[in-house]
C-alpha positions, 0 to 999 in steps of 0.5 A, a space after each residue: 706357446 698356444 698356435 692359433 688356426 689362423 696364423 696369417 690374419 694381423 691384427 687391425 687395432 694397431 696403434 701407430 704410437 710405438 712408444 706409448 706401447 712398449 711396456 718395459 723397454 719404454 725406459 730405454 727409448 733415447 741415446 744413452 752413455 755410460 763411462 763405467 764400463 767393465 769387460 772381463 775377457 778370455 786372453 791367452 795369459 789368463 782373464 783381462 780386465 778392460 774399461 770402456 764407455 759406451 754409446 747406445 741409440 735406441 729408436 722406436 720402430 713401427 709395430 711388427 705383425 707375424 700374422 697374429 702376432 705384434 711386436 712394439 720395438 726399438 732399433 738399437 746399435 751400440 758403440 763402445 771404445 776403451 780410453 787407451 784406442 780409438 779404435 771400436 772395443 765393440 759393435 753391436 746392433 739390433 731390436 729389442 722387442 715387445 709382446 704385450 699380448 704375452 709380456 715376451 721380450 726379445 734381444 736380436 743381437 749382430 756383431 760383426 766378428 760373425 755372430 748372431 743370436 736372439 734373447 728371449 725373457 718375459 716381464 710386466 709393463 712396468 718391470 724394473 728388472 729384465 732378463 734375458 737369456 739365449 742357448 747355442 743349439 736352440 732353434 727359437 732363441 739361439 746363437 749362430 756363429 762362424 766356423 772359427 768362433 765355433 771352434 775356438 771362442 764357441 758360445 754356449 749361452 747368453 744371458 742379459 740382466 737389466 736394471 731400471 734405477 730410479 733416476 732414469 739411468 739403467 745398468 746391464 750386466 752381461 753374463 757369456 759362457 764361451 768354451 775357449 779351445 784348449 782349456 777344459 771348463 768355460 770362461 765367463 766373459 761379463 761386461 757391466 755398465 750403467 748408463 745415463 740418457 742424453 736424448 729424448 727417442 723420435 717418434 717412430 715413422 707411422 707415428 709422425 705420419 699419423 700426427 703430421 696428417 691430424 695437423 693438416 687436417 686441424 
């Protein structure tokens, strides 16, 4: 990545509109739910398989500026449960995020067993395909984790692959190397799902103030 001289100055032709300038996470702007889902995970007894359904809200958030740099995005969480418990299988929040100076795409991912991570991939504004990966040790796109995660379930890598389906619905598959203590080669863990929209996205909050100003001033 080229650092420009100047790392403080933002850019000045922002527009408050995130939604028309989120290049390929446009598709996932809304609330979604899917019902297919598969998680194949790491038990004492060998690998266990569980269904579940899931419930993803995505909203645009306002443009972003590290200095030069801007980011277009969406605030995330996701919510999944098995049809056996009521209680959550997972929980999940974040940001996805968009460069379109560069086509960088970023997943912060938080969940609250005591592990973060950051995803990082690129693609074009009209992708139909996205993926994404992090690395444990890397200090730009990593994994951080508790002591017991650490030791026990560490997390080697992360990689997230997303599919844009014609209708309008989106699939994922969910790829985690975790070494297991005890066991000498890295179990797999993968989640698959495919999701279905069931709401339209707001609009970020610069952008409705911007439009409630042009309709005071109409």
């Amino acid at each position: 990545m080229d650092i420009p001289n100047d790392i403080f100055t933002e850019p000045e032709d922002v527009d408050p509109e995130t939604l028309a300038n989120l290049g390929p996470l446009r598709r996932l702007a809304g609330t979604w739910e899917g019902h297919r889902g598969v998680d194949l995970n790491p038990k004492a007894d060998g690998p266990e398989r569980r269904d579940y359904y899931e419930r993803i809200d995505m909203q645009p958030i306002d443009p972003q500026a590290n200095g030069p740099q801007l980011f277009y995005g969406l605030r995330y969480h996701v919510h999944i449960n098995t049809p056996e418990e009521d209680i959550a299988f997972h929980d999940q929040v974040g940001y996805w995020l968009w460069e379109p100076a560069t086509g960088l795409i970023l997943q912060t991912v938080a969940i609250p067993r005591g592990q973060v991570a950051i995803a990082a991939g690129h693609a074009k504004p009209d992708a139909t395909k996205l993926i994404l990966t992090a690395e444990r040790g890397q200090t730009d796109y990593g994994i951080c984790s508790t002591t017991f995660l650490e030791l026990a379930f560490r997390t080697d890598s992360y990689r997230l692959e997303v599919d844009f389906h014609s209708d309008g619905s989106w699939s994922y598959i969910s790829d985690t190397s975790l070494l297991v203590r005890g066991q000498d080669t890295p179990f797999q863990h993968r989640d698959h799902n495919r999701l279905t929209k069931i709401a339209e996205p707001d609009l970020n909050p610069w952008a409705r103030i911007s439009r409630d100003a042009k309709v005071r001033a109409s």
